[in-house]
C-alpha positions as CSV (number, residue, x, y, z in Angstrom):
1,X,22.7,-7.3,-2.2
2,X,21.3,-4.8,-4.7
3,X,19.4,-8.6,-6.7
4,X,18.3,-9.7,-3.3
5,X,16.4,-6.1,-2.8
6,X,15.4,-6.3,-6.2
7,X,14.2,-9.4,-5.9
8,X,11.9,-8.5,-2.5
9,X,10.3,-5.7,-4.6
10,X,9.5,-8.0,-7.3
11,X,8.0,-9.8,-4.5
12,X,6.0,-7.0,-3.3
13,X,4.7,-6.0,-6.3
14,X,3.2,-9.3,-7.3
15,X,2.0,-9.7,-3.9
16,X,0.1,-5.7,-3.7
17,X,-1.2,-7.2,-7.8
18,X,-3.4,-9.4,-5.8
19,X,-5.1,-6.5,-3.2
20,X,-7.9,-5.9,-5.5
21,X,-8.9,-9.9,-6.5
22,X,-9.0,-10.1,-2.3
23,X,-11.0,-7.2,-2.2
24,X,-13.9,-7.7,-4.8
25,X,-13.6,-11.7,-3.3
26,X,-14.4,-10.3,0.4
27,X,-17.4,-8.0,-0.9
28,X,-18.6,-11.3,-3.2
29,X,-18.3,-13.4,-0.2
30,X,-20.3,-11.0,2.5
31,X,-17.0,-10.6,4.5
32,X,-16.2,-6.9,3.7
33,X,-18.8,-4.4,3.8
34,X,-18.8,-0.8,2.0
35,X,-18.5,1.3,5.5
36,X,-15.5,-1.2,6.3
37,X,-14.3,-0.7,2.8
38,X,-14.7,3.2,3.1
39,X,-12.8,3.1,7.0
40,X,-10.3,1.1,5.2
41,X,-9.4,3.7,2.0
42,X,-10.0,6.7,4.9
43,X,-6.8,5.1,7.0
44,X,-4.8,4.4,3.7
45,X,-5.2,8.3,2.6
46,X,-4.6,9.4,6.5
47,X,-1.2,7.6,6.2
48,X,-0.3,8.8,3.1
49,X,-0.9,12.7,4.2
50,X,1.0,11.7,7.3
51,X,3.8,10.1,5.5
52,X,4.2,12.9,2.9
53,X,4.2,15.5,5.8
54,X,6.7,13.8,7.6
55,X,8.9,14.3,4.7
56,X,8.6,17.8,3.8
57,X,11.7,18.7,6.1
58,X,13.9,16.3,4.9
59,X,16.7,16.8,2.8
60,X,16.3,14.9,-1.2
61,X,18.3,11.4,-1.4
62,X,20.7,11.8,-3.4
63,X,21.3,8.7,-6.2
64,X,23.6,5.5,-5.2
C-alpha cells in the first residue's frame, strides 16, 4: 500500500513539474491573460491562508 501511495505522489509531482511549461504555453498562445493569471495566483494564495487556518486547532500527526 505504502509503494502504491508512493507511486501516486511520484505521479503528482511529475504531473505539478509541467504547471509552469502550460502556463508560459497559454500566455505564448493568447489563451491566458495577466489579470486571468493574477485571479488565478489570488485564489491559489486564498486557499492556502484558508487551508493553513483550518489547521491551527488541530492536534500534530504523529509519525507511522
Amino acid at each position: 500500500m505504502k509503494a502504491l501511495a508512493e507511486e501516486n505522489m511520484a505521479k503528482v509531482l511529475a504531473a505539478e513539474s509541467e504547471v509552469p511549461k502550460a502556463i508560459a504555453q497559454a500566455f505564448r498562445e493568447g489563451n491566458l491573460g495577466i489579470m486571468d493569471y493574477y485571479h488565478m495566483k489570488n485564489i491559489q494564495a486564498d486557499t492556502e491562508m484558508k487551508t493553513s487556518i483550518s489547521k491551527t486547532g488541530l492536534p500534530p500527526k504523529t509519525p507511522l
